[in-house]
N, CA, C and O atoms as a DFTB+ gen file, in Angstrom:
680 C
 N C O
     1  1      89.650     149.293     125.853
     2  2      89.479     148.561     124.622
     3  2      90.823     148.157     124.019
     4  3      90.840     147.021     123.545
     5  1      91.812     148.777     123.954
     6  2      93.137     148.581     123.577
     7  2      93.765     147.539     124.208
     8  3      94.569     146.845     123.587
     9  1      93.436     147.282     125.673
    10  2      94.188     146.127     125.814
    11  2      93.799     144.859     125.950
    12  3      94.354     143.802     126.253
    13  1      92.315     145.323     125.549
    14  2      91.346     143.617     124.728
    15  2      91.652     143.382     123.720
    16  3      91.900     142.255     123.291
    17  1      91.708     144.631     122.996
    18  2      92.372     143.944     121.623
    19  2      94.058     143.279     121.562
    20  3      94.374     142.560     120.613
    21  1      94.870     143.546     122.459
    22  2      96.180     143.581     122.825
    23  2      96.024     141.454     122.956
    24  3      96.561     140.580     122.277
    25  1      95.136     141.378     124.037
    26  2      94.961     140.503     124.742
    27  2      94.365     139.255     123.430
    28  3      94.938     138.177     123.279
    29  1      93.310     139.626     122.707
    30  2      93.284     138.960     121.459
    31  2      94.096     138.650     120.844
    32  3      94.237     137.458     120.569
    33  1      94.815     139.460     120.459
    34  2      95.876     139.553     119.772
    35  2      97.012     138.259     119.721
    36  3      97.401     137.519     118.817
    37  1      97.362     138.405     121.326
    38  2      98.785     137.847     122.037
    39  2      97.643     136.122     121.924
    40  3      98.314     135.154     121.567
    41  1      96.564     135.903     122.119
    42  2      95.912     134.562     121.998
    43  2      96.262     133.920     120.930
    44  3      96.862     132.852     120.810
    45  1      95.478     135.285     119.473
    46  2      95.780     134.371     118.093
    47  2      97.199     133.939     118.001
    48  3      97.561     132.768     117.886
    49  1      97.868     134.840     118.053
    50  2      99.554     134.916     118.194
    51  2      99.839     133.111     118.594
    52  3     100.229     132.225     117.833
    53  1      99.514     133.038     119.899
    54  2      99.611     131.919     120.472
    55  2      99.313     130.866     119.592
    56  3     100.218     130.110     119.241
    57  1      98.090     130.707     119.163
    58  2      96.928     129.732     118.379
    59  2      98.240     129.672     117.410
    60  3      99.042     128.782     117.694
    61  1      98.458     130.251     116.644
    62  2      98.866     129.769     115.284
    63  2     100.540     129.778     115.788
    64  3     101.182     128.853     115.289
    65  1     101.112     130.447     116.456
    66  2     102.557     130.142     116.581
    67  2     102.825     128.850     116.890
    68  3     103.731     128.231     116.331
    69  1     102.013     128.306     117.860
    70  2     102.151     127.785     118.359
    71  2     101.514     125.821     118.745
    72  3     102.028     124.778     119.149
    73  1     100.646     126.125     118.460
    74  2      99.325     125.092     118.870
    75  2      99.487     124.280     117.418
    76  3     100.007     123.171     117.295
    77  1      98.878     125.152     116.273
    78  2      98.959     124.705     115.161
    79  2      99.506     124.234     114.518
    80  3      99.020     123.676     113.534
    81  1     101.138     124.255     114.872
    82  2     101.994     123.085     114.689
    83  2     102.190     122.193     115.066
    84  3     102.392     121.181     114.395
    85  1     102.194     122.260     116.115
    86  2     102.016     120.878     117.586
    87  2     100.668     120.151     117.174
    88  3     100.696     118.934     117.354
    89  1      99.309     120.753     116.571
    90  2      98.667     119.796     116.019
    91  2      98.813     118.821     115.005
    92  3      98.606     117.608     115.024
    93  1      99.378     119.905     113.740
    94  2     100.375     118.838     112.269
    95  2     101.468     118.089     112.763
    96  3     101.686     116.952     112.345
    97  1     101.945     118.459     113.343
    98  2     103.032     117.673     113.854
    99  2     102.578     116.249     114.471
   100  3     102.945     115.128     114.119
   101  1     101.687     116.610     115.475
   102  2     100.986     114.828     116.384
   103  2     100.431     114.342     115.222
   104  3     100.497     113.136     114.985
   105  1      99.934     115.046     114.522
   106  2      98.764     114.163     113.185
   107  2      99.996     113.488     112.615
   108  3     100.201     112.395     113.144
   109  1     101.029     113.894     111.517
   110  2     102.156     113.477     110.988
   111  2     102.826     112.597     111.326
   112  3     103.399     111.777     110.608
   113  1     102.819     112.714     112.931
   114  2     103.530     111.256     114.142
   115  2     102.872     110.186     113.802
   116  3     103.347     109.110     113.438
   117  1     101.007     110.686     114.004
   118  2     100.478     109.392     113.969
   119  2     100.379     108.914     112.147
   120  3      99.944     107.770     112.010
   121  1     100.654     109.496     111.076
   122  2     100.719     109.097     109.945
   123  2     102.189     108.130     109.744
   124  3     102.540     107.419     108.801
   125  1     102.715     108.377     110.782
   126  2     104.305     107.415     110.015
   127  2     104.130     106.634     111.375
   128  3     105.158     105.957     111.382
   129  1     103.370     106.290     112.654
   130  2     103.374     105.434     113.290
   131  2     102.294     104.206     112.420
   132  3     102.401     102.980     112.387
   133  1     101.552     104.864     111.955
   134  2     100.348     104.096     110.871
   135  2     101.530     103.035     109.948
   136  3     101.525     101.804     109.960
   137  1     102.248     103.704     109.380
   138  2     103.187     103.554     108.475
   139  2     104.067     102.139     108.721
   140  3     104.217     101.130     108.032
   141  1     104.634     102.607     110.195
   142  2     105.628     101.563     111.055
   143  2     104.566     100.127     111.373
   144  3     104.842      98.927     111.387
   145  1     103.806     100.556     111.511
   146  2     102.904      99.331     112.142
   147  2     102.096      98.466     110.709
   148  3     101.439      97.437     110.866
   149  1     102.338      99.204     109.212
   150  2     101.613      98.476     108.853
   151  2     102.807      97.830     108.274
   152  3     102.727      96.637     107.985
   153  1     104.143      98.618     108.026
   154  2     105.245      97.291     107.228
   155  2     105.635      96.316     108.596
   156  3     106.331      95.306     108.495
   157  1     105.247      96.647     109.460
   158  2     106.085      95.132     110.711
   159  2     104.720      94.614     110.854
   160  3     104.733      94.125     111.983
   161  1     103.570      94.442     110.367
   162  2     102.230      93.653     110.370
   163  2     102.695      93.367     109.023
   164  3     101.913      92.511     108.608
   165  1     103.187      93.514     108.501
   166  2     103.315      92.694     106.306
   167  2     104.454      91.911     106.589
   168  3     104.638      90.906     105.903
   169  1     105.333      92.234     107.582
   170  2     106.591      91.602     107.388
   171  2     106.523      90.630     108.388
   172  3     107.536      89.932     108.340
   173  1     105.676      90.255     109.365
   174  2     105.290      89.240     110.185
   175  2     104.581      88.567     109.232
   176  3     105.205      87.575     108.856
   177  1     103.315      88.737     108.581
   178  2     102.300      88.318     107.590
   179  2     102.966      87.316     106.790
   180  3     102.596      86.248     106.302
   181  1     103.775      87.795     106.792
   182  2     104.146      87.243     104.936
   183  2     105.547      86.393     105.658
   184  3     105.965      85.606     104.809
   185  1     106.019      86.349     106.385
   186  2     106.611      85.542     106.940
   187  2     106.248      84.298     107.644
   188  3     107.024      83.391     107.945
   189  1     104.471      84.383     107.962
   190  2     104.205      83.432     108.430
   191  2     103.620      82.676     107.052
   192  3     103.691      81.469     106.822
   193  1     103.048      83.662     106.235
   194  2     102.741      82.533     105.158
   195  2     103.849      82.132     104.246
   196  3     103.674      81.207     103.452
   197  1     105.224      82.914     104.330
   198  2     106.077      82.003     103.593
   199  2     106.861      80.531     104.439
   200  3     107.567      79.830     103.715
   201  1     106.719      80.140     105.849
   202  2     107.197      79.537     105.977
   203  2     106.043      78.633     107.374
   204  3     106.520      78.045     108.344
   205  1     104.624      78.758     107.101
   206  2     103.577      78.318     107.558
   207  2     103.456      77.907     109.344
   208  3     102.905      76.952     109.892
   209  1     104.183      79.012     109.885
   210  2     104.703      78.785     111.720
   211  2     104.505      79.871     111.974
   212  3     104.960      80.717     111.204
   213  1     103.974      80.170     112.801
   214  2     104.173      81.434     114.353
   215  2     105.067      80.945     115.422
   216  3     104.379      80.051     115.913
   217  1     105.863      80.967     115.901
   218  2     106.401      80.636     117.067
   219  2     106.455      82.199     118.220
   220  3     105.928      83.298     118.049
   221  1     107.058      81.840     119.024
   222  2     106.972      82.673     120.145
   223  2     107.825      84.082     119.915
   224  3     107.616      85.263     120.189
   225  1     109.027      83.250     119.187
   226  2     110.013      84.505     119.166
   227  2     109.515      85.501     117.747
   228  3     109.845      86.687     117.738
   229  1     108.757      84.948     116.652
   230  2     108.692      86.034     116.110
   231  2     107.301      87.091     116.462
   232  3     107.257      88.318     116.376
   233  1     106.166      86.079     116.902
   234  2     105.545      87.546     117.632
   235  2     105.732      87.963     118.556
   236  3     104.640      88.511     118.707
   237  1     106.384      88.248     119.604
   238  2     107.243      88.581     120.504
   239  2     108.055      89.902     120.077
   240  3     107.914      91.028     120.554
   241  1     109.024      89.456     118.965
   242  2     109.848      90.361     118.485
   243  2     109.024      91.296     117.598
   244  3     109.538      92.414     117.575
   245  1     107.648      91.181     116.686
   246  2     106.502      91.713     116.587
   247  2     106.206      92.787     117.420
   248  3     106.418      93.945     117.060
   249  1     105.599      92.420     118.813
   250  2     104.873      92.900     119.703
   251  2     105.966      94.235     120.320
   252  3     105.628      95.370     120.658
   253  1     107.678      93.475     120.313
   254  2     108.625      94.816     120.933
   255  2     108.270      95.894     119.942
   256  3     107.923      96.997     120.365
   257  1     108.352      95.580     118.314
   258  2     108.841      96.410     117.471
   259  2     107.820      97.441     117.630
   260  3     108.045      98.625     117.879
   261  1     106.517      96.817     117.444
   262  2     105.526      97.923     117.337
   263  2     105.680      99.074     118.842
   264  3     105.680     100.305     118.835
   265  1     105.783      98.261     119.862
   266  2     105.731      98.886     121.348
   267  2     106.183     100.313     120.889
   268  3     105.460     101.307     120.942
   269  1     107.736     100.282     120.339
   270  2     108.550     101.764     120.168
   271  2     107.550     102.676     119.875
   272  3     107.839     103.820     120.226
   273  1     106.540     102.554     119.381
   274  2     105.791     103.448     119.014
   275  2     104.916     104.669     120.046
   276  3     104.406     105.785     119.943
   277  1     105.144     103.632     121.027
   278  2     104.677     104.383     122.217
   279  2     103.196     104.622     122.361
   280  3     102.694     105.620     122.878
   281  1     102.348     103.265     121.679
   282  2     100.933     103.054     121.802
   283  2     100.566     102.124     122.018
   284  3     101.287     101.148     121.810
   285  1      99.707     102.019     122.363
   286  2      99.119     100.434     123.059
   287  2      98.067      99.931     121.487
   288  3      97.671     100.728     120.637
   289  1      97.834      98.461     121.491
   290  2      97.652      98.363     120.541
   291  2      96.724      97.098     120.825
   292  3      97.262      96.283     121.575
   293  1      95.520      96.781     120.412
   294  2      94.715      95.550     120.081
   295  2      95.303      94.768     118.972
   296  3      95.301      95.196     117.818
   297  1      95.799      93.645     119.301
   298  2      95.823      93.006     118.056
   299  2      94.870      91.427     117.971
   300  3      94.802      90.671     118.939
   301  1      94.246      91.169     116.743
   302  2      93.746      90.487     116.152
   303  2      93.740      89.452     115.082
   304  3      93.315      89.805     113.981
   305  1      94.164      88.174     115.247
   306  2      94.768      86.667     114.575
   307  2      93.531      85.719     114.633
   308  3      92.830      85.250     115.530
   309  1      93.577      85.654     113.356
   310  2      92.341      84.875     112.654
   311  2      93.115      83.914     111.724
   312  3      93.788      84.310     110.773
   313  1      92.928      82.294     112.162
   314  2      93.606      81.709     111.230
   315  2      92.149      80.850     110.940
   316  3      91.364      80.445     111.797
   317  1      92.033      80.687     109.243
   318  2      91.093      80.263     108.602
   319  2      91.574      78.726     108.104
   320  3      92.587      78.544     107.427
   321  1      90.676      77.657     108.554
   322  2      91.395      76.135     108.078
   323  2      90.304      75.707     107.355
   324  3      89.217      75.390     107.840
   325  1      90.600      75.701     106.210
   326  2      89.828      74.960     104.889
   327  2      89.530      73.431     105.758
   328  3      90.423      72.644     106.072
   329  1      88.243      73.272     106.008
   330  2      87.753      71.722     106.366
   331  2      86.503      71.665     105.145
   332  3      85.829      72.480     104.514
   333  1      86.647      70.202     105.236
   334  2      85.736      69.213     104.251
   335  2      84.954      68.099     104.761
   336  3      85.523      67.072     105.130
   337  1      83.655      68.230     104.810
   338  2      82.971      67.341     105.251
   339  2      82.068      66.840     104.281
   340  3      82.035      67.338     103.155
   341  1      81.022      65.508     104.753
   342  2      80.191      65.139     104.174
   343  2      78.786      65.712     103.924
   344  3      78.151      65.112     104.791
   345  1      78.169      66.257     103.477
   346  2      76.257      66.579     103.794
   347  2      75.754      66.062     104.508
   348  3      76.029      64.874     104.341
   349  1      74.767      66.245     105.728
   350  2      74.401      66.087     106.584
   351  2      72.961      65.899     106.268
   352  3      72.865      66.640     105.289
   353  1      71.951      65.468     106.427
   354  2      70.023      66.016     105.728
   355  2      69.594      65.091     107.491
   356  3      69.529      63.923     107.875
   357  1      69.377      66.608     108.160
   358  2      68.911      66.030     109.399
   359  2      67.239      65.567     109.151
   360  3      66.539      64.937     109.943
   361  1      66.989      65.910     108.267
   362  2      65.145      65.559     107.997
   363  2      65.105      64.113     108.323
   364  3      64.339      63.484     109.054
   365  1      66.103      63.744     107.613
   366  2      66.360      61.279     107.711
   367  2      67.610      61.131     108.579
   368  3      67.996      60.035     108.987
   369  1      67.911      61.698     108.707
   370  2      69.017      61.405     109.531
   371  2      69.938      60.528     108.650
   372  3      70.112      59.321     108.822
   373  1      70.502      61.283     107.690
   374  2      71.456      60.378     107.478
   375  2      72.625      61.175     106.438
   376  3      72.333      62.271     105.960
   377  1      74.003      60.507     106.129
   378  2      74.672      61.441     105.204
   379  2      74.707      61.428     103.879
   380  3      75.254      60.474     103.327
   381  1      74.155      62.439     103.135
   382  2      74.123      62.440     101.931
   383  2      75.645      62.052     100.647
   384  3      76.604      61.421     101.091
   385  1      75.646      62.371      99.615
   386  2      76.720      62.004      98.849
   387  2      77.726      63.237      98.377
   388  3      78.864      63.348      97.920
   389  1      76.638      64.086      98.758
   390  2      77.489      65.501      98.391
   391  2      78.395      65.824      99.463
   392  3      78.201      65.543     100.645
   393  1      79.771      66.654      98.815
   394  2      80.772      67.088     100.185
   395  2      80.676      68.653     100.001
   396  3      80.739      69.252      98.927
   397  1      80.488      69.278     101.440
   398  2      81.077      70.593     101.168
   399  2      82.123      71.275     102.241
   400  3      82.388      70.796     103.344
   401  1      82.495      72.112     101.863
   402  2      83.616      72.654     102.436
   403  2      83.582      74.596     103.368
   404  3      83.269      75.761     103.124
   405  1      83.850      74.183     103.886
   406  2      83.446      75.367     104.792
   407  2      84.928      75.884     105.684
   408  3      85.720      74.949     105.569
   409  1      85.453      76.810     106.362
   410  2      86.878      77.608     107.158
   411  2      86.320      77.372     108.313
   412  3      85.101      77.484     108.442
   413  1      86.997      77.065     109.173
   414  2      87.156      76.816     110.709
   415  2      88.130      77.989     110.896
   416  3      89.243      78.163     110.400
   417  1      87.239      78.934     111.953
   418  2      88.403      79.877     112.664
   419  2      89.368      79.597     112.974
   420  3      89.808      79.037     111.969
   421  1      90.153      79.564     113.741
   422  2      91.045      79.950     114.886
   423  2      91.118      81.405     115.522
   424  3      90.868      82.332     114.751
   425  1      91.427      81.707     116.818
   426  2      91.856      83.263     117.145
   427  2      92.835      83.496     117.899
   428  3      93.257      82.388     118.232
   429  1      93.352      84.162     118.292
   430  2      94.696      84.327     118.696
   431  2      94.591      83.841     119.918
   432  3      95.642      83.326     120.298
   433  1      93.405      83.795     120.959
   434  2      93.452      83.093     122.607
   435  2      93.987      81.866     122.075
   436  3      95.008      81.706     122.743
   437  1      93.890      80.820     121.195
   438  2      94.065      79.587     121.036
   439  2      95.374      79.811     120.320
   440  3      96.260      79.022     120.648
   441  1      95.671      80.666     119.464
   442  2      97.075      80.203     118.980
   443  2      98.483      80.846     119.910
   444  3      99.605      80.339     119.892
   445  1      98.050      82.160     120.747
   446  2      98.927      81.944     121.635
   447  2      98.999      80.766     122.671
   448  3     100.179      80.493     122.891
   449  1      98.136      79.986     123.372
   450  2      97.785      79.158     123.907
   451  2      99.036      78.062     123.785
   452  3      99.671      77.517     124.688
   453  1      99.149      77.949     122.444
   454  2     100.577      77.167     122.129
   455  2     101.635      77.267     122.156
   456  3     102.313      76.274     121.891
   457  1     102.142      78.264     122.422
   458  2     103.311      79.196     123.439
   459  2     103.244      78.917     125.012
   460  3     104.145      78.517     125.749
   461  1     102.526      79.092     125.177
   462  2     102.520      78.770     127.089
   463  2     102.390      77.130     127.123
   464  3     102.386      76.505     128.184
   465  1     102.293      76.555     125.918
   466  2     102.554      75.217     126.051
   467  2     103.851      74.745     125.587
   468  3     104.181      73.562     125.665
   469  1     104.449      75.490     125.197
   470  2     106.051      75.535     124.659
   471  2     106.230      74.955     122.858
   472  3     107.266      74.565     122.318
   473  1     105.273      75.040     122.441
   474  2     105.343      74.791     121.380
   475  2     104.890      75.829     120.034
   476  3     103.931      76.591     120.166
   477  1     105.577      75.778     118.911
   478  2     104.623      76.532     117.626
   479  2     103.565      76.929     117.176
   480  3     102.802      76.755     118.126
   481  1     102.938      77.384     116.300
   482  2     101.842      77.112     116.264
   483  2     102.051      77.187     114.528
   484  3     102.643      78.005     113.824
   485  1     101.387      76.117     114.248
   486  2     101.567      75.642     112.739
   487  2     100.180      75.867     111.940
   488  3      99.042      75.544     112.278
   489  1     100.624      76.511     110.794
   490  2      99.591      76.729     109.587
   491  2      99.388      75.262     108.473
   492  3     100.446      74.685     108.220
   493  1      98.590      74.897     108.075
   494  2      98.554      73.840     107.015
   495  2      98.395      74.840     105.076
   496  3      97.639      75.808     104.991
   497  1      99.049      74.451     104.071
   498  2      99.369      75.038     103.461
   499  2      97.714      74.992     102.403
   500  3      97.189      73.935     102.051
   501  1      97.300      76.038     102.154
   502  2      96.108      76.603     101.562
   503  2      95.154      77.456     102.787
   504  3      94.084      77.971     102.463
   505  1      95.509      77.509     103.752
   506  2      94.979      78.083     105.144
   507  2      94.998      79.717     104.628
   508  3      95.722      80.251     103.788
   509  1      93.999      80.242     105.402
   510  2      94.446      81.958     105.377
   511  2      94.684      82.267     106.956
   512  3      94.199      81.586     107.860
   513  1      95.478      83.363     107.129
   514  2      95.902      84.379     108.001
   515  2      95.198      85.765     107.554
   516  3      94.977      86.082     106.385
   517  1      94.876      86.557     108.738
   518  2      94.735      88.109     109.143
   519  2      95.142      88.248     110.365
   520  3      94.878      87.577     111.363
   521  1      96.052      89.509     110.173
   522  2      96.214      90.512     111.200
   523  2      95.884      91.495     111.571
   524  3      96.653      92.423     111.319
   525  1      94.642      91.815     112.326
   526  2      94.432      93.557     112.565
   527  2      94.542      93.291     113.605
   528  3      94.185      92.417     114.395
   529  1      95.668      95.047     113.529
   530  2      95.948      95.761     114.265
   531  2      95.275      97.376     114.848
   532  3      95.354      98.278     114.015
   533  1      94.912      97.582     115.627
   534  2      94.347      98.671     116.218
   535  2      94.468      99.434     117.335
   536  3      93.961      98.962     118.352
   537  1      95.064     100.603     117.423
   538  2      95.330     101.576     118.780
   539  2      94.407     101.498     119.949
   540  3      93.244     101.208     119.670
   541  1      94.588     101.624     120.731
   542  2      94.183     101.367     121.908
   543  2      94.034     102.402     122.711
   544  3      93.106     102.520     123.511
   545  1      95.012     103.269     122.527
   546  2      95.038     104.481     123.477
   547  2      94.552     105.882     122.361
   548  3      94.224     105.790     121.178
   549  1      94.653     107.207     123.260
   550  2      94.209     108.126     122.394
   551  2      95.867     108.874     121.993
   552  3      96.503     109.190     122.999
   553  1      96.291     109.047     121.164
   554  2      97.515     109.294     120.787
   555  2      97.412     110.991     121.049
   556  3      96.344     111.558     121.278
   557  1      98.792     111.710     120.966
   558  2      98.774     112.798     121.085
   559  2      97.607     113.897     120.380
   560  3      96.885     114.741     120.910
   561  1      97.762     113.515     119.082
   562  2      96.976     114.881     118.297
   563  2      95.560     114.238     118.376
   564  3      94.793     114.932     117.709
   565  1      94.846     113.049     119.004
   566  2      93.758     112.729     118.944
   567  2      92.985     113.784     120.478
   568  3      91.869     114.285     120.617
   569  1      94.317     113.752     121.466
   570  2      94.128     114.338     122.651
   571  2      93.830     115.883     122.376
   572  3      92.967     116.518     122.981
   573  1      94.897     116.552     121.097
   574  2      94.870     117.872     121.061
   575  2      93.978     118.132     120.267
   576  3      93.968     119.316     119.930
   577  1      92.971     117.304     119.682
   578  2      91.893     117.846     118.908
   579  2      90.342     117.873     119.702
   580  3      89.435     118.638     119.374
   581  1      90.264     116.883     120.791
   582  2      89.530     117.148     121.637
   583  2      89.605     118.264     122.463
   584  3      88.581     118.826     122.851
   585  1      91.183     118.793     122.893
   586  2      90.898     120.050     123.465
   587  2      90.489     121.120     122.797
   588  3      89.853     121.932     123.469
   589  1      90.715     121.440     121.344
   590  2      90.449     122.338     120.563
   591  2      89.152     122.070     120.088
   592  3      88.753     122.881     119.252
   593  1      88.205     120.946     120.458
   594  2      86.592     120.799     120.432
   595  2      86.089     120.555     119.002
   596  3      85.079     121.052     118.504
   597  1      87.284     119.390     118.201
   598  2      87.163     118.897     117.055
   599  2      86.990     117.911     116.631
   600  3      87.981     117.205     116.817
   601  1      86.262     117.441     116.145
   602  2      86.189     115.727     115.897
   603  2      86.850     115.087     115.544
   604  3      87.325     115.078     114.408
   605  1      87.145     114.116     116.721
   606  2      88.459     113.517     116.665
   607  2      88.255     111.767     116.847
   608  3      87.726     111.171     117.785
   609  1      88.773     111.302     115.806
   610  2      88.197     109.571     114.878
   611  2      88.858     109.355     116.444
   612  3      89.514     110.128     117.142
   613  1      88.336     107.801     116.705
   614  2      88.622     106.988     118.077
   615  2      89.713     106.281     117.830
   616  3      90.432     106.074     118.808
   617  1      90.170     105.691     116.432
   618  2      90.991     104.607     116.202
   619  2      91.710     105.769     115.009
   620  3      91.028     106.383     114.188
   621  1      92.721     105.850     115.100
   622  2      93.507     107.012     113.960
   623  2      94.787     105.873     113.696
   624  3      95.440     106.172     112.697
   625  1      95.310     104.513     114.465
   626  2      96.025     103.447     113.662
   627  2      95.243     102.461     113.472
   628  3      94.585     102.061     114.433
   629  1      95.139     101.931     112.411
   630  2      94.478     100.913     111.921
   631  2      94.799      99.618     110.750
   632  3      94.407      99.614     109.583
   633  1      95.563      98.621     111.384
   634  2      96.138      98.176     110.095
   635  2      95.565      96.691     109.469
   636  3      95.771      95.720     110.197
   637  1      94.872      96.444     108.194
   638  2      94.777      94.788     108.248
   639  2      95.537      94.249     107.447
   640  3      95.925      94.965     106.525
   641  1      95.909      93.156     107.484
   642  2      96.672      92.758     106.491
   643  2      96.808      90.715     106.346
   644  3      97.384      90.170     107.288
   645  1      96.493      90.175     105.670
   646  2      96.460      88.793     105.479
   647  2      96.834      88.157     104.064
   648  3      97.350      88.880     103.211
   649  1      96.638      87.124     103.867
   650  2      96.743      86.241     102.952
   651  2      96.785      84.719     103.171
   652  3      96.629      84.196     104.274
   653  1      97.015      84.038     101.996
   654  2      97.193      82.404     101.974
   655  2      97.763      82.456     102.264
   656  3      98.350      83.535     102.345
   657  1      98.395      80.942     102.917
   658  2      99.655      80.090     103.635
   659  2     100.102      79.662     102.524
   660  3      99.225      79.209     101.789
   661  1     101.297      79.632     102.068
   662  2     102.023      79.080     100.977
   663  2     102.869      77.944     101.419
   664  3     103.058      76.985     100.672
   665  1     103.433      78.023     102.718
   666  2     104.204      76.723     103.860
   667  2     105.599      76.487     102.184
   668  3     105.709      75.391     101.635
   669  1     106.364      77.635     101.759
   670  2     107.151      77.209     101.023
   671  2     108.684      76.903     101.285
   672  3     109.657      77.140     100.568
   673  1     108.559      75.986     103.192
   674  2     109.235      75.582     103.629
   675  2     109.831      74.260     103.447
   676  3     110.998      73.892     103.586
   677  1     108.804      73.644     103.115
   678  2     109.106      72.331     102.603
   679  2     109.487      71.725     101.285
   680  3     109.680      70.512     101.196
């Protein structure tokens, strides 16, 4: 019996010397990787709506910054274009007098698209932008909470962030 209890013992020992920091610790990593990824998603953001362009080199230089982080990452570009049309009344077929106005997507297959064509990709000024961003992989303390048989969230970085196009380039 003494050296079950011995043997307990030298486990808890383990558990908390050891483990239990290495868990706060990965959690804490992933709280200031959260952190990193949401000021270089505001500082891309707000750069594209202060000067109404994406080009290659700044999401690019985007895509390195976040990399350091050492996670793989989904990202998600939604550009919203204020269009205006006429009323439509398919009953007569014909166009009414009223106009309304409705956002045309865009998504990022199409606005990178304009990069492999060697060109920008340009915002018109009253347009909106979003960026979410989302982990991809299972990060350290997401790994060490499954071994310890704890419920452990799927997405632990998560960032959105958007606004109007201001284009206060011109």
């Amino acid at each position: 019996m003494n050296a079950f209890s011995k043997l307990i013992a030298i486990f808890a020992g383990v558990l908390l010397l050891f483990i239990t920091p290495l868990l706060y610790t990965a959690q804490k990593q992933d709280s200031i990787c959260q952190l990193y990824v949401t000021e270089e998603t505001i500082k891309l953001v707000d750069s594209i709506r202060a000067e109404g362009v994406l080009n290659q080199t700044m999401y690019y230089d985007y895509i390195n910054r976040i990399d350091k982080t050492g996670n793989l990452y989904s990202i998600r570009i939604t550009h919203a274009h204020k269009m205006i049309a006429p009323d439509y009344d398919e009953a007569t077929d014909k166009v009414s007098d009223t106009i309304s106005s409705y956002y045309y997507n865009t998504y990022e297959e199409e606005i990178l698209r304009a990069f492999d064509e060697g060109r920008e990709y340009r915002f018109s000024q009253g347009d909106y932008i979003s960026v979410r961003v989302m982990n991809r992989n299972r990060t350290l303390a997401q790994r060490m909470s499954l071994l310890l048989k704890r419920k452990s969230e799927e997405i632990s970085i998560l960032v959105t962030y958007g606004g109007l196009i201001r284009d206060e380039a011109d």
